[in-house]
C-alpha positions as CSV (number, residue, x, y, z in Angstrom):
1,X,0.0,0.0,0.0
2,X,2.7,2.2,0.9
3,X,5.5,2.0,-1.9
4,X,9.2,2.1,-0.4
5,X,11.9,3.9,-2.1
6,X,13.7,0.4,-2.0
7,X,11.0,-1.9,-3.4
8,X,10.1,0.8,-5.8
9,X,13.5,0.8,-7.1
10,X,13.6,-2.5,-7.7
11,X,9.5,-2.2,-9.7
12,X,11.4,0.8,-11.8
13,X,15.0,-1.5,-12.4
14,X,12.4,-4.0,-14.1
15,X,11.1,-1.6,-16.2
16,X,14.8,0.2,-16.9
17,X,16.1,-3.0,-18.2
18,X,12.7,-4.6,-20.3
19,X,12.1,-1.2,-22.0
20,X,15.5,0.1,-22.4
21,X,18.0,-2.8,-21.6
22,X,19.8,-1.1,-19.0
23,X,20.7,-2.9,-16.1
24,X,22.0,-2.1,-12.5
25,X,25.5,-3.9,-13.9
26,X,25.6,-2.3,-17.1
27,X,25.2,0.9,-15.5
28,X,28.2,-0.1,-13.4
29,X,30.9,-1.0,-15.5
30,X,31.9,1.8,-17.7
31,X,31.7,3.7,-14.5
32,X,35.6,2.2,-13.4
33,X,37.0,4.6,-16.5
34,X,35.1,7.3,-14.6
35,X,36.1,6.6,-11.7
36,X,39.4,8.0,-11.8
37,X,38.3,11.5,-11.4
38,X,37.7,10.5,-7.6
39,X,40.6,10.8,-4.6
40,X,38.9,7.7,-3.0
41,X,36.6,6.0,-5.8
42,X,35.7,3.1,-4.1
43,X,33.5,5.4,-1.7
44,X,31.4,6.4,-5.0
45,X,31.3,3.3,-6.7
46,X,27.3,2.6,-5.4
47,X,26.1,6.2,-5.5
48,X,27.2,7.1,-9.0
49,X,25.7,3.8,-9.9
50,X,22.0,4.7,-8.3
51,X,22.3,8.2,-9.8
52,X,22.7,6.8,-13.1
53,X,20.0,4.3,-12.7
54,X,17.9,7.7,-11.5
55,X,19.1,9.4,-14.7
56,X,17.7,6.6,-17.2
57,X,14.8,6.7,-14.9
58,X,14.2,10.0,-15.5
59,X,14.4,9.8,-19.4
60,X,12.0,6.5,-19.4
61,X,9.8,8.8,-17.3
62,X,10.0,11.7,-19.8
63,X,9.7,9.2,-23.1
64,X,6.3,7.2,-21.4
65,X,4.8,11.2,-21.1
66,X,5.7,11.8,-17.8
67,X,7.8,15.6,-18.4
68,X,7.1,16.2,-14.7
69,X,8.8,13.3,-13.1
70,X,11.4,14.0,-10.3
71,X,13.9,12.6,-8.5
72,X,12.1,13.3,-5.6
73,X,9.5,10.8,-7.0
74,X,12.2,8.2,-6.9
75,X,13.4,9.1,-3.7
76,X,10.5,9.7,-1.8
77,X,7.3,7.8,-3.9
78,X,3.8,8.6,-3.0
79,X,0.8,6.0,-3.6
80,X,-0.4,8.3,-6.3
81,X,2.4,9.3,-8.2
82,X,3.4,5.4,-8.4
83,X,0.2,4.4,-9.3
84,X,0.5,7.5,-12.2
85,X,4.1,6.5,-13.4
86,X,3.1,2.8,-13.3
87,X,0.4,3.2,-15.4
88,X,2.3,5.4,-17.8
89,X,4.4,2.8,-18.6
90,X,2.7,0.1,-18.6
91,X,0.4,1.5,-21.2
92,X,3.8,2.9,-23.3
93,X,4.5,-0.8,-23.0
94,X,1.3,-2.2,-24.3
95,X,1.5,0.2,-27.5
């Protein structure tokens, strides 16, 4: 009833790799070129990774007519605006 931020993650990663074939790990690796521009990389190894996930999010969101979309959507979803991006894209995916 209430979505989490985790569990909703895990609904929009679905999405993220059926309608765009991006995954969590394909996100990740050209991230280690990246990297580099760190002092201590290994300390923003997962948060570049969920920003990027976020990003691709975002343009999904944009792409199924949803211009408005935020991160704060991601971060922080509401009953409503899951039930409005999920049926977005689930009817961008049915046409």
């Amino acid at each position: 009833k209430n979505p989490t931020p985790k569990k909703m993650m895990e609904v929009w990663e679905g999405f993220l790799t059926h309608m765009m074939g991006v995954s969590k790990e394909d996100v990740r690796q050209p991230l280690f070129e990246a990297m580099d521009v760190f002092e201590f990389p290994e300390l923003h190894e997962d948060s570049v990774a969920e920003f990027t996930m976020q990003f691709f999010l975002l343009r999904l969101m944009h792409a199924v007519g949803l211009p408005n979309a935020t991160m704060r959507d991601i971060l922080n979803p509401k009953p409503k605006r899951v039930v409005k991006m999920l049926s977005a894209l689930i009817n961008f995916a049915k046409f």
